[in-house]
C-alpha positions as CSV (number, residue, x, y, z in Angstrom):
1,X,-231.7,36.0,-31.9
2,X,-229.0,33.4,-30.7
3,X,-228.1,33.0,-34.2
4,X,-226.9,37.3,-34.0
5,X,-225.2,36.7,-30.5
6,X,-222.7,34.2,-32.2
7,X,-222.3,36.3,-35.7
8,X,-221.2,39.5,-33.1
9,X,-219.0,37.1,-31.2
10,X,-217.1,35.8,-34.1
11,X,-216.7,38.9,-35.4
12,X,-215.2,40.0,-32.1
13,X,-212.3,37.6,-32.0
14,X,-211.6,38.3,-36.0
15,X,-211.1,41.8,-34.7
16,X,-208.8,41.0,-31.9
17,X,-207.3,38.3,-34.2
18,X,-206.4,41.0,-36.8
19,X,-205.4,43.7,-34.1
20,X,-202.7,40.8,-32.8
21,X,-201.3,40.2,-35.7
22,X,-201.3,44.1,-36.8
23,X,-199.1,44.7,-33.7
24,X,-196.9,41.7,-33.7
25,X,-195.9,42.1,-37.5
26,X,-195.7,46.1,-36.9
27,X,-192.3,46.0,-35.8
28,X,-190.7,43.4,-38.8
29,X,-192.7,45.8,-41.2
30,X,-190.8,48.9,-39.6
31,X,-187.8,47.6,-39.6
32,X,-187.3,46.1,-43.1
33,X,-188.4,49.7,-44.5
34,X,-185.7,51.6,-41.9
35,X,-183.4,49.7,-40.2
36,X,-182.5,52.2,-38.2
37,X,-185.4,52.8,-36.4
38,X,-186.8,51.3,-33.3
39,X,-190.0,50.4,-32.7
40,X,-192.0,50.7,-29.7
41,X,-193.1,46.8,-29.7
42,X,-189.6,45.9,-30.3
43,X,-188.4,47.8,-27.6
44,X,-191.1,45.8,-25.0
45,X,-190.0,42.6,-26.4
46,X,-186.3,42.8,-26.4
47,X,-186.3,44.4,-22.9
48,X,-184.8,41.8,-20.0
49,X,-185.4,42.5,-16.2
50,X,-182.1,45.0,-16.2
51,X,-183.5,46.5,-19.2
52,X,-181.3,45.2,-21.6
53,X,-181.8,43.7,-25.1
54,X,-181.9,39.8,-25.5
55,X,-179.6,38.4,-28.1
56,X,-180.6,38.1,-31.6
57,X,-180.1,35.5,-33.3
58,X,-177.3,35.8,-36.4
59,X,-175.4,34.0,-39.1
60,X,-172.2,35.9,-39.6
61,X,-169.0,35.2,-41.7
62,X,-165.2,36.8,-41.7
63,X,-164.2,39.1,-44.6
64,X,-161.8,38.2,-46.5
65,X,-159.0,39.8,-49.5
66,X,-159.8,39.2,-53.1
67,X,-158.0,40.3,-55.8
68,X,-159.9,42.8,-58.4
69,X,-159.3,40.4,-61.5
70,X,-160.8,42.4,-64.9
71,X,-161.0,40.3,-67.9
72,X,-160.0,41.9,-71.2
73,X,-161.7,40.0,-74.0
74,X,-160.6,40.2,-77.7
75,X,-160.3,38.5,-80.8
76,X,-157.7,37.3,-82.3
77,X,-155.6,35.1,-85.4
78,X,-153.3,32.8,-85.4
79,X,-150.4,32.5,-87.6
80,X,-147.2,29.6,-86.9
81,X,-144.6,30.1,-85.3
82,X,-142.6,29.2,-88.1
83,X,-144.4,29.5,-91.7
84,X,-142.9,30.1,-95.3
85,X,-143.8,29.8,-98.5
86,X,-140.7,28.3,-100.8
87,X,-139.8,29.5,-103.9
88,X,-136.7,27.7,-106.0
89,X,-133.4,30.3,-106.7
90,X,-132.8,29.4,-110.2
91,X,-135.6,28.7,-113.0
92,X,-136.0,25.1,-114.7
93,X,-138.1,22.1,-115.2
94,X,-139.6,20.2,-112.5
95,X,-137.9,16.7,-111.7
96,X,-140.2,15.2,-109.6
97,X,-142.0,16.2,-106.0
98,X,-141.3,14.2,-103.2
99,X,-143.8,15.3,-100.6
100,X,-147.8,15.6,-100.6
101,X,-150.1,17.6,-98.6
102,X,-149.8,16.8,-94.6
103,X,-146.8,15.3,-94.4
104,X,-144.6,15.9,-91.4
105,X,-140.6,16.8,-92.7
106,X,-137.4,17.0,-90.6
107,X,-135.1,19.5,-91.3
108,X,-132.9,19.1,-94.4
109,X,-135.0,16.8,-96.2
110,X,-135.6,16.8,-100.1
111,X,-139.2,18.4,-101.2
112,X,-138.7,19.3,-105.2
113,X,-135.9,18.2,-107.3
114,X,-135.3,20.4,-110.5
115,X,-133.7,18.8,-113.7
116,X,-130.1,19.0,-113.3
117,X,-128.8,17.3,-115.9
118,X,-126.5,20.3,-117.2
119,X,-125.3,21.2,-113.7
120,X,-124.1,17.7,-113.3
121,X,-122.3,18.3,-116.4
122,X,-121.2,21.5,-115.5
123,X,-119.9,20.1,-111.9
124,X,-118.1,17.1,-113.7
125,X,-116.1,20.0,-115.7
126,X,-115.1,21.7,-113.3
127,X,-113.8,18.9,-110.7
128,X,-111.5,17.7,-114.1
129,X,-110.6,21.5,-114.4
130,X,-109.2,21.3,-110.7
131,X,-107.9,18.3,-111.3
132,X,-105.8,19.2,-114.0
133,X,-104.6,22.6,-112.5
134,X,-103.7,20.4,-109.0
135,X,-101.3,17.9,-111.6
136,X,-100.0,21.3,-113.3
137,X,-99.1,22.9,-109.8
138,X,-97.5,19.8,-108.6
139,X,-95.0,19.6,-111.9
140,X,-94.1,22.8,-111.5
141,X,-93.3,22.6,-108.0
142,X,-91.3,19.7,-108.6
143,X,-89.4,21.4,-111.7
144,X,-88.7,24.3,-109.9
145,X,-85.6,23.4,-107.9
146,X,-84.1,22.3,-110.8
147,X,-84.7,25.4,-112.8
148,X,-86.6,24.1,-115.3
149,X,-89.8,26.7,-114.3
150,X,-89.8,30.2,-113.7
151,X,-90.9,31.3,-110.1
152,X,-94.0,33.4,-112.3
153,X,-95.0,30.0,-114.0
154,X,-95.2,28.3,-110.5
155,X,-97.3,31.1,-109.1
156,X,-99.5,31.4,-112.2
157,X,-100.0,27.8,-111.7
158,X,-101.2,28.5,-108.3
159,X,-103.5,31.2,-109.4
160,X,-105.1,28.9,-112.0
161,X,-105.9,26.2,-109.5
162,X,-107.5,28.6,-106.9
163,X,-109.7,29.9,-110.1
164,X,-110.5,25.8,-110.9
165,X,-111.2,24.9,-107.2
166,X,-113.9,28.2,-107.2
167,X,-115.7,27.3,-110.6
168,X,-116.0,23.6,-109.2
169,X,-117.2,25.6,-105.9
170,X,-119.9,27.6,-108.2
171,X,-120.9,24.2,-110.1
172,X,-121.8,22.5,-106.7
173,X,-123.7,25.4,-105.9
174,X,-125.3,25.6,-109.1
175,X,-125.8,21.8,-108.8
176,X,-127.1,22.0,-105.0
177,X,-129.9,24.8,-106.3
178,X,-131.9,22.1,-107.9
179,X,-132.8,20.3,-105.2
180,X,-135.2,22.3,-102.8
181,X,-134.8,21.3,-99.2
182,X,-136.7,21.5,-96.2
183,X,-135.5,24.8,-94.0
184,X,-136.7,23.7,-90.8
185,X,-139.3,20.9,-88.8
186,X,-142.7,21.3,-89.7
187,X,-145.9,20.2,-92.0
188,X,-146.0,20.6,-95.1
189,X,-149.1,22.4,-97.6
190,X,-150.5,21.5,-100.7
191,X,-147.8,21.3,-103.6
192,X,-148.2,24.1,-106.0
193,X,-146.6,22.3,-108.9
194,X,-146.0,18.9,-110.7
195,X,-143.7,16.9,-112.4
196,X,-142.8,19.1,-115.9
197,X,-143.8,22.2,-114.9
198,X,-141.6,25.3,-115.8
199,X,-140.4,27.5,-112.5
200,X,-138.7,30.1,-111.9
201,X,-137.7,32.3,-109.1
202,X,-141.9,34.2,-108.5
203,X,-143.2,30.0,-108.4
204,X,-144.6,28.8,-105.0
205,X,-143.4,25.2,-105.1
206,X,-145.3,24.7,-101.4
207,X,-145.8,26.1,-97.8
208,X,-144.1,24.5,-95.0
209,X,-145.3,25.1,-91.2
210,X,-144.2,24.8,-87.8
211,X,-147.0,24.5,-85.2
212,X,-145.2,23.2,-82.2
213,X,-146.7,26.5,-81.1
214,X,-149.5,28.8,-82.6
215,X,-148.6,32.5,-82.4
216,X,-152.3,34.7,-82.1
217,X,-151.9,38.1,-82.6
218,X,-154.8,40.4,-81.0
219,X,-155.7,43.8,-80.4
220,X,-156.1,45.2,-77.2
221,X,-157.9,49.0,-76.4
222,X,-155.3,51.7,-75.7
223,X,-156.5,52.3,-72.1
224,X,-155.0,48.9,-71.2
225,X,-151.3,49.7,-72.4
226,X,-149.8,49.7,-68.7
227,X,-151.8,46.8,-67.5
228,X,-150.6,43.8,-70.6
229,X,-147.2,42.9,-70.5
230,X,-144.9,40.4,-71.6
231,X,-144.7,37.1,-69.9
232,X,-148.7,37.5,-68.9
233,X,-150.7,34.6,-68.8
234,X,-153.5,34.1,-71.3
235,X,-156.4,31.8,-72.3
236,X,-157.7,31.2,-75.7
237,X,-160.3,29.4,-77.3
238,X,-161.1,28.6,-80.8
239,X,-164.6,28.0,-82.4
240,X,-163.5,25.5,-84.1
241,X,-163.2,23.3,-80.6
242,X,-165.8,24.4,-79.0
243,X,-165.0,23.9,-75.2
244,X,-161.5,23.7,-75.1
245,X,-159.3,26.3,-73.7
246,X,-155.6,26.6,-74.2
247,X,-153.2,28.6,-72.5
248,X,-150.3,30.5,-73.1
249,X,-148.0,33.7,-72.9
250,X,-147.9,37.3,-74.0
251,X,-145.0,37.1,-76.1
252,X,-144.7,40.9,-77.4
253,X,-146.4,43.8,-77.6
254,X,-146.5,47.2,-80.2
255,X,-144.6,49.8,-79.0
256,X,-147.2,52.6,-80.7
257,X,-151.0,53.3,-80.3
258,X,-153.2,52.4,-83.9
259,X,-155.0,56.4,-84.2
260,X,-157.2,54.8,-86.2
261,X,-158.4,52.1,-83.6
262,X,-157.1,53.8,-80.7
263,X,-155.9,49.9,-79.5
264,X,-152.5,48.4,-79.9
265,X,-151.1,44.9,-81.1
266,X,-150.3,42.2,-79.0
267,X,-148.5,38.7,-79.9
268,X,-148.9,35.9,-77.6
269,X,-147.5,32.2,-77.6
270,X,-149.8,29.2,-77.5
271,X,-148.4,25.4,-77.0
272,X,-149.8,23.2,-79.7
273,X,-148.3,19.8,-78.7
274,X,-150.9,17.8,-80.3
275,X,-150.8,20.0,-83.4
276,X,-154.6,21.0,-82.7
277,X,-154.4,24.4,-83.8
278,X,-153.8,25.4,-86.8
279,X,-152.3,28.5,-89.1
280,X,-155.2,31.0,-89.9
281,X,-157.7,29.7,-87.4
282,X,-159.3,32.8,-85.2
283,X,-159.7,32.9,-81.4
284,X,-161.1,34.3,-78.1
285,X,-158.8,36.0,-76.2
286,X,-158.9,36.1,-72.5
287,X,-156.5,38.5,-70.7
288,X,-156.4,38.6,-66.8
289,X,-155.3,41.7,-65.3
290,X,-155.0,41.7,-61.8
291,X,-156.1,44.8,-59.4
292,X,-156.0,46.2,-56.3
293,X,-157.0,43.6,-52.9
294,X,-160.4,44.3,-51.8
295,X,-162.5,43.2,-48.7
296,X,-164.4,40.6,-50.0
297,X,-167.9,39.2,-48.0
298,X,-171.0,37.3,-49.2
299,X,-173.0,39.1,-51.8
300,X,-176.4,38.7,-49.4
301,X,-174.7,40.5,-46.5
302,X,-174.9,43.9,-48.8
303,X,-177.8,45.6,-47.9
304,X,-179.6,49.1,-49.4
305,X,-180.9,52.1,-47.5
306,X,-181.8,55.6,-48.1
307,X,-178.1,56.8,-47.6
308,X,-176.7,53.7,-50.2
309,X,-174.8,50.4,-49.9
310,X,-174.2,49.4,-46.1
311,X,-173.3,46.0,-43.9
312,X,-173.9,45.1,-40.5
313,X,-170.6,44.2,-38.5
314,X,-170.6,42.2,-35.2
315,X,-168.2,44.3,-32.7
316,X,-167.8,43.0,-29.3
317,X,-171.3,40.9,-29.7
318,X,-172.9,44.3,-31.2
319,X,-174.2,45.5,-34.7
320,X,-172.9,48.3,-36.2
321,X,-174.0,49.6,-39.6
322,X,-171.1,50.4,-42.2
323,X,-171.7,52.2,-45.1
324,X,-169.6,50.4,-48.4
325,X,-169.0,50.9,-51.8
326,X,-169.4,48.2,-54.3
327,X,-166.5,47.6,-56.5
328,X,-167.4,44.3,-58.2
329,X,-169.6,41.4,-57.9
330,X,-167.7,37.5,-58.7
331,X,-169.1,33.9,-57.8
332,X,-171.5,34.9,-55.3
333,X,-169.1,37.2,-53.7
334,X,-168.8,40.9,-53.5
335,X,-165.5,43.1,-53.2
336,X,-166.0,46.7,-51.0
337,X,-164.5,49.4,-50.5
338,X,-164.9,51.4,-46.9
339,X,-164.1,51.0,-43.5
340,X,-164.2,47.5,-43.6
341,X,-161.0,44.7,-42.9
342,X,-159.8,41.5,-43.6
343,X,-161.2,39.4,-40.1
344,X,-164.0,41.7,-39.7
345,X,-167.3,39.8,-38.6
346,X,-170.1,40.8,-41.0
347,X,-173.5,39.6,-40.6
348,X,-175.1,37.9,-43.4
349,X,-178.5,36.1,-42.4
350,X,-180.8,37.7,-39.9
351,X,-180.1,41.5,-40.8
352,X,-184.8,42.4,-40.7
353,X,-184.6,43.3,-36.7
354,X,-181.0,44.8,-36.5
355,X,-180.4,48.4,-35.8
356,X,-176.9,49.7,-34.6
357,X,-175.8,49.0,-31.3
358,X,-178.1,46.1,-31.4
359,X,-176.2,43.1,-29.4
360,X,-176.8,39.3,-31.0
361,X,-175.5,35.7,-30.6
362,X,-173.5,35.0,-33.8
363,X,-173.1,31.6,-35.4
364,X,-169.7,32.3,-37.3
365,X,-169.1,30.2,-40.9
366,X,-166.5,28.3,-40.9
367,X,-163.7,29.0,-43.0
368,X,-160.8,27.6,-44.6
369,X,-157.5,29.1,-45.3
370,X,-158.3,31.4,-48.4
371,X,-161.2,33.4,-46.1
372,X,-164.1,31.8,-47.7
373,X,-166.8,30.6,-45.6
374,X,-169.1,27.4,-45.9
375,X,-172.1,27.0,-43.9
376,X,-172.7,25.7,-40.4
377,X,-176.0,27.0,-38.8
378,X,-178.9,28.5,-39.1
379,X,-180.7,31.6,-38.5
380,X,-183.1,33.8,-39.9
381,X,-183.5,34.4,-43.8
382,X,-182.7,38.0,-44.8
């Protein structure tokens, strides 16, 4: 019999255990599935003597401007700034080739010689040729006073020298021709040719680069035109060095639309110091384009209800719910659009027992000068 009077008693306080509970956890329940309501318990608890509610307990942060950054992404090649293949002007034998695969050249400097045995000839002629009309001219001149030489003999003597000094002109040409030089600063490819082989004017003799800068043309979708323009920033990497990114300009752009690939062409300029990147190679493409200024607030401050998107912001040490639209989410942050400002106080830990008009005791984030808060307090989780 005793042993049934203490089974009923226990089960007595379980009952009043569980009803406790029921009623203290009632209100947190209601609230986190409307917001907006009320409830009866919460209403007993948070009423004072004068019938007011008692502070509750906030972490809150100031909104702040962000830009809306979008990211175009494409691929692209690259190609050197300056890259051309050589080809000799006149056909003949090769001499000898004076540069190998990799070697750095200045400006100027010798790459093939041709055989140029008859031009040398051919030059040697001509500068006696000149020679002799230069001797004839002078007699003449000298003669003439005396009137030993027609005035027509002095000037035919002229016109024969001007021909001479243009055939020796020709002969140095035809002389200089042999010998391929080096059109600008760069690196030079693989020789196509050796000593004795035949050219002619079609031969690749060898490639010569520039790569003081890499220029990587992209494409870039149509519905973009008006936001890419010259002098824009861009960051590219290649797969070749993984983890490195390099930076450079937007250097031109197409002045049509592709109808095939509804996109258009863009050509941007890429430093290459170090000579790192090279002709050919293909790359990631990173455009920034820059948006309108949003209000910007942590992303655990954006809440959902029945009616959509919403905050709570702090007003004169009360709660007011504002209904936002989310434009984009970035690094833990979260750019809106509605009736929302740069200095705004938003709440962002504590938001399960709010409901508008509600008044609390913030403890604001500090922030530093761009608007972005770091953590001082605590409060309840949301």
């Amino acid at each position: 019999m005793a042993r049934k009077s203490t089974l009923l008693i226990a089960g007595v306080a379980l009952i009043a255990v569980a009803a406790s509970a029921y009623i203290f956890a009632k209100d947190e329940i209601t609230a986190l599935v409307s917001p907006d309501a009320q409830p009866q318990q919460a209403q007993q608890r948070g009423s004072g003597g004068n019938g007011g509610d008692r502070s509750l307990p906030v972490i809150a942060e100031y909104a702040s401007l962000m830009d809306e950054k979008t990211v175009v992404e494409s691929v692209g090649t690259g190609k050197s700034a300056l890259g051309v293949s050589i080809y000799p002007a006149v056909s003949g034998e090769v001499a000898d080739v004076l540069v190998r695969a990799g070697d750095k050249v200045a400006k100027g400097q010798v790459l093939v010689i041709l055989n140029s045995e008859r031009e040398r000839l051919a030059r040697d002629l001509a500068a006696v040729q000149a020679k002799d009309a230069q001797q004839l001219l002078a007699r003449y001149e000298q003669a003439r006073p005396l009137g030993a030489v027609a005035e027509s003999e002095v000037d035919s003597a002229r016109t024969a020298l001007a021909e001479a000094r243009i055939a020796l002109d020709q002969a140095e040409v035809d002389l200089a021709d042999r010998t391929i030089l080096a059109p600008f600063d760069g690196i030079v490819g693989i020789p196509q040719i050796e000593p004795g082989d035949r050219v002619d004017s079609s031969t690749v003799l060898v490639t010569l680069d520039n790569i003081e800068s890499i220029l990587v043309d992209f494409e870039v979708a149509e519905t973009r035109f008006d936001n890419v323009r010259a002098g824009q920033s861009v960051r590219v990497e290649t797969w070749s060095l993984p983890g490195e990114t390099f930076t450079g300009v937007v250097e031109s752009i197409a002045s049509r639309i592709d109808p095939d690939s509804r996109t258009f062409s863009v050509r941007a300029r890429v430093p290459n110091p170090n000579s790192r990147l090279l002709a050919g190679m293909s790359f990631a493409v990173y455009v920034d384009i820059e948006g309108k200024q949003y209000p910007s607030v942590a992303e655990i401050s954006v809440l959902w209800g029945d009616g959509g998107t919403y905050i709570w912001r702090i007003e004169d040490e009360k709660v007011s719910r504002v209904p936002v639209r989310i434009v984009k989410r970035t690094n833990g942050r979260i750019l809106l659009d509605g009736d929302i400002a740069k200095g705004d106080l938003i709440v962002v830990e504590g938001v399960l027992r709010l409901r508008p008009g509600r008044t609390v005791a913030a403890t604001i984030r500090g922030s530093d000068e761009t608007g972005v808060a770091t953590r001082d307090g605590s409060g309840e989780g949301s």
